[in-house]
C-alpha positions as CSV (number, residue, x, y, z in Angstrom):
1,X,2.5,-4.4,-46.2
2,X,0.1,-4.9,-43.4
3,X,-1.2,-1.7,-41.2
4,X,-1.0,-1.8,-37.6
5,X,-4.2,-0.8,-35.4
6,X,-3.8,1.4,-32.5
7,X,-3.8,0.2,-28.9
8,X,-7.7,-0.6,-27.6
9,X,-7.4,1.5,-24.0
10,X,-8.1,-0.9,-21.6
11,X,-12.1,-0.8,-20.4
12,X,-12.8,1.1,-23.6
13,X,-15.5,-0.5,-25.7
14,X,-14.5,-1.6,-29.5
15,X,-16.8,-0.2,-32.5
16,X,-19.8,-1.7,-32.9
17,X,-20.0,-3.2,-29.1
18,X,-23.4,-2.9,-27.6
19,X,-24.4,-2.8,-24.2
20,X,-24.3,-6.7,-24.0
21,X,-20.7,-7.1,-25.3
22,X,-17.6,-8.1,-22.4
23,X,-15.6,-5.4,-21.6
24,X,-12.8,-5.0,-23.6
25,X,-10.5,-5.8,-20.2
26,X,-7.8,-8.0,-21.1
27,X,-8.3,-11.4,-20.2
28,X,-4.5,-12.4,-19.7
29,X,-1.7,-10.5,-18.3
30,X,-1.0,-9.9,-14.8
31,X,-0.7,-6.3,-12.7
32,X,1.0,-5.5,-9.5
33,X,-1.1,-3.2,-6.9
34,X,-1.7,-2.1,-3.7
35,X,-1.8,-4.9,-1.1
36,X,-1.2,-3.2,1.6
37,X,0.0,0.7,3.4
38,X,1.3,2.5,6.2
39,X,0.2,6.2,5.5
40,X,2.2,8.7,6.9
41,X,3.8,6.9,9.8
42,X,7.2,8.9,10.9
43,X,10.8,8.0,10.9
44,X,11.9,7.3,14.2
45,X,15.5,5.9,13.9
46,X,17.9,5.4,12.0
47,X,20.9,2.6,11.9
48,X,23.5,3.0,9.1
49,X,25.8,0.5,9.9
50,X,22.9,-2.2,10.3
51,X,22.8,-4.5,7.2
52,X,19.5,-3.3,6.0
53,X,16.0,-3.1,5.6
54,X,13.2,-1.2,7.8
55,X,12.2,-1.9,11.3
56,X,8.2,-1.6,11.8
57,X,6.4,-2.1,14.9
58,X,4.6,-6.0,14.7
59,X,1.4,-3.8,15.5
60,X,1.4,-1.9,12.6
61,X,2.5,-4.3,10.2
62,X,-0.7,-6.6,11.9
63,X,-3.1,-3.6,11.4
64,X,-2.5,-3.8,7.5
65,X,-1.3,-7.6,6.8
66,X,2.4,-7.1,6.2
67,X,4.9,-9.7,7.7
68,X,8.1,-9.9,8.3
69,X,11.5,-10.6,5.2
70,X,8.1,-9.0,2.9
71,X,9.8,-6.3,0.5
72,X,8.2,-2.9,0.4
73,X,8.5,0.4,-1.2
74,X,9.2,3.3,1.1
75,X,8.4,6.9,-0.2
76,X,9.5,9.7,2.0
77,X,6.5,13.1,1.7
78,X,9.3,15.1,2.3
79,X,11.9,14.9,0.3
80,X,10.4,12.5,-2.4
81,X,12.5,10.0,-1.7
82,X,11.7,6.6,-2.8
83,X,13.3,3.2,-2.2
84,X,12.6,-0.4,-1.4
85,X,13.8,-2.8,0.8
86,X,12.4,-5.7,3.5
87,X,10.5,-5.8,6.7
88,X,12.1,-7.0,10.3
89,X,9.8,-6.9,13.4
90,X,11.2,-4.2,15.9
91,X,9.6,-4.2,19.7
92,X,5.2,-4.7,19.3
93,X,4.4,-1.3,20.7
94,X,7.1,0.5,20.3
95,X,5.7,2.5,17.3
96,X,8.8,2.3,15.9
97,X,9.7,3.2,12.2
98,X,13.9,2.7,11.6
99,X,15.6,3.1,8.3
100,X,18.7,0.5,8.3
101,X,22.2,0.2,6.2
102,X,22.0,2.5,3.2
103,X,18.2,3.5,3.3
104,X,18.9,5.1,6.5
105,X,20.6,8.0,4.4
106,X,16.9,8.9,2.2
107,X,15.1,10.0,5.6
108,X,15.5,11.9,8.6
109,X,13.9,11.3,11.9
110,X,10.2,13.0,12.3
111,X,9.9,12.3,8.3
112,X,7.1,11.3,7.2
113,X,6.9,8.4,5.3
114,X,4.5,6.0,2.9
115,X,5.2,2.3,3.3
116,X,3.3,0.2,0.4
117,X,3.2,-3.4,-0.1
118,X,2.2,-5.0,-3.4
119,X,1.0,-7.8,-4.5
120,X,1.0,-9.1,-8.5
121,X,-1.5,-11.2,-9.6
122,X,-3.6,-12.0,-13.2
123,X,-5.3,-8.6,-14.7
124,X,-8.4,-10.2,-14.2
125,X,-8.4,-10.6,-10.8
126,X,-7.4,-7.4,-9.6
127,X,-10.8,-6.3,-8.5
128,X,-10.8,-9.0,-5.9
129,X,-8.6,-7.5,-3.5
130,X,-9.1,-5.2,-0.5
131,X,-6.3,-3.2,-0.1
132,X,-5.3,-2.2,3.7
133,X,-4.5,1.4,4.8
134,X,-3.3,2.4,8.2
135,X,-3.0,6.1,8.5
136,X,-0.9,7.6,11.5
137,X,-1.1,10.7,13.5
138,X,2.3,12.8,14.4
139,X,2.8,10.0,17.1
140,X,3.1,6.9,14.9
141,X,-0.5,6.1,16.5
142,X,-3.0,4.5,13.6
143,X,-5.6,7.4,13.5
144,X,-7.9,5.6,10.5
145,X,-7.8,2.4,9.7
146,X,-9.4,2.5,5.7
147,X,-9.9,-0.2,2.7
148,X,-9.2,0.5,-1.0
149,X,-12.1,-1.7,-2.8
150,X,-11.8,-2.1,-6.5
151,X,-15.0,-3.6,-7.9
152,X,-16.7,-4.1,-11.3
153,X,-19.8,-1.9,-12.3
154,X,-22.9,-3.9,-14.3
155,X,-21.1,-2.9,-17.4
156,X,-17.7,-4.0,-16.3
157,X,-16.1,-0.8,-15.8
158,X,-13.9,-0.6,-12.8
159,X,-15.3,1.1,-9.6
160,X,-13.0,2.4,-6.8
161,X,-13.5,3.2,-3.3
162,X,-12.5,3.9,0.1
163,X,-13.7,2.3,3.1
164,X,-13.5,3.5,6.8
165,X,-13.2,0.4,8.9
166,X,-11.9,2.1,12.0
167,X,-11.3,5.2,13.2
168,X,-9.4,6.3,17.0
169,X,-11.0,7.1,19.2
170,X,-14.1,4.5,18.1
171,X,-11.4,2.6,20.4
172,X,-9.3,3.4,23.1
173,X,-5.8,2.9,22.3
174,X,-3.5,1.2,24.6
175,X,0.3,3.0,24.4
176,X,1.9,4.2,21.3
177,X,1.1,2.9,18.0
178,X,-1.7,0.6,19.3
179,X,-5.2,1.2,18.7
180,X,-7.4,-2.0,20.2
């Protein structure tokens, strides 16, 4: 009867490594993450009878990179709501947020909301990628504009950070939800 050997946690060294042995990251696989988010932007409509999917304002999706028929995940900070569904273009400006067909029951209007793209790709390239993170006041206006930046230390542990690459006011916004 053979034994089986626990799990290796992923990043964690094996006995006997030294400091010049790879990291013990798996070299196949693949891993969905962050792509791209809306953080906090509030509900501003609902349409029940609409066949589905959200309605974003092409400005906001620009800011962070999503397009239009993308899926996403949608997690209300209210009520913990979480679902997913597809993007549709509503007016550029508009700041508009609108829960359609039978997502339009998980939120009310003024809820606010998390909208997260993802993206899946092979385990070993998920340090490559600069996630995209608008953050929105009370007005659906982008009030920070931020990166996610996963990166590799000189012994191949993962590093994480979060960069600022805009902040309103830095620019003078030009009607709701716009910040150029």
């Amino acid at each position: 009867m053979s034994r089986r050997r626990a799990p290796v946690r992923a990043g964690a060294r094996t006995e006997g490594a030294g400091p010049d042995a790879p990291s013990a990251f798996p070299a196949a696989g693949t891993v969905q993450i962050v792509r791209a988010k809306l953080h906090g932007l509030r509900i501003t409509g609902s349409a029940l009878d609409y066949h589905g999917s959200i309605t974003l304002d092409p400005d906001h999706c620009d800011a962070v990179g999503i397009v239009p028929m993308e899926f996403v995940d949608v997690w209300n900070k209210h009520s913990g709501a979480r679902l997913s569904t597809y993007v549709i273009h509503g007016p550029r400006g508009s700041g508009c947020c609108i829960l359609n067909g039978a997502a339009a029951r998980t939120c009310q209007v003024g809820d606010a909301v998390i909208i997260c793209a993802s993206l899946t790709l092979p385990l070993a390239d998920a340090h490559t990628q600069r996630a995209r993170v608008a953050v929105f006041d009370d007005e659906n206006r982008i009030e920070d504009l931020l990166e996610y930046r996963v990166d590799r230390d000189a012994d191949g542990r993962s590093t994480f950070e979060t960069v600022r690459l805009r902040r309103r006011g830095a620019t003078r916004p030009r009607g709701r939800g716009r910040t150029r």
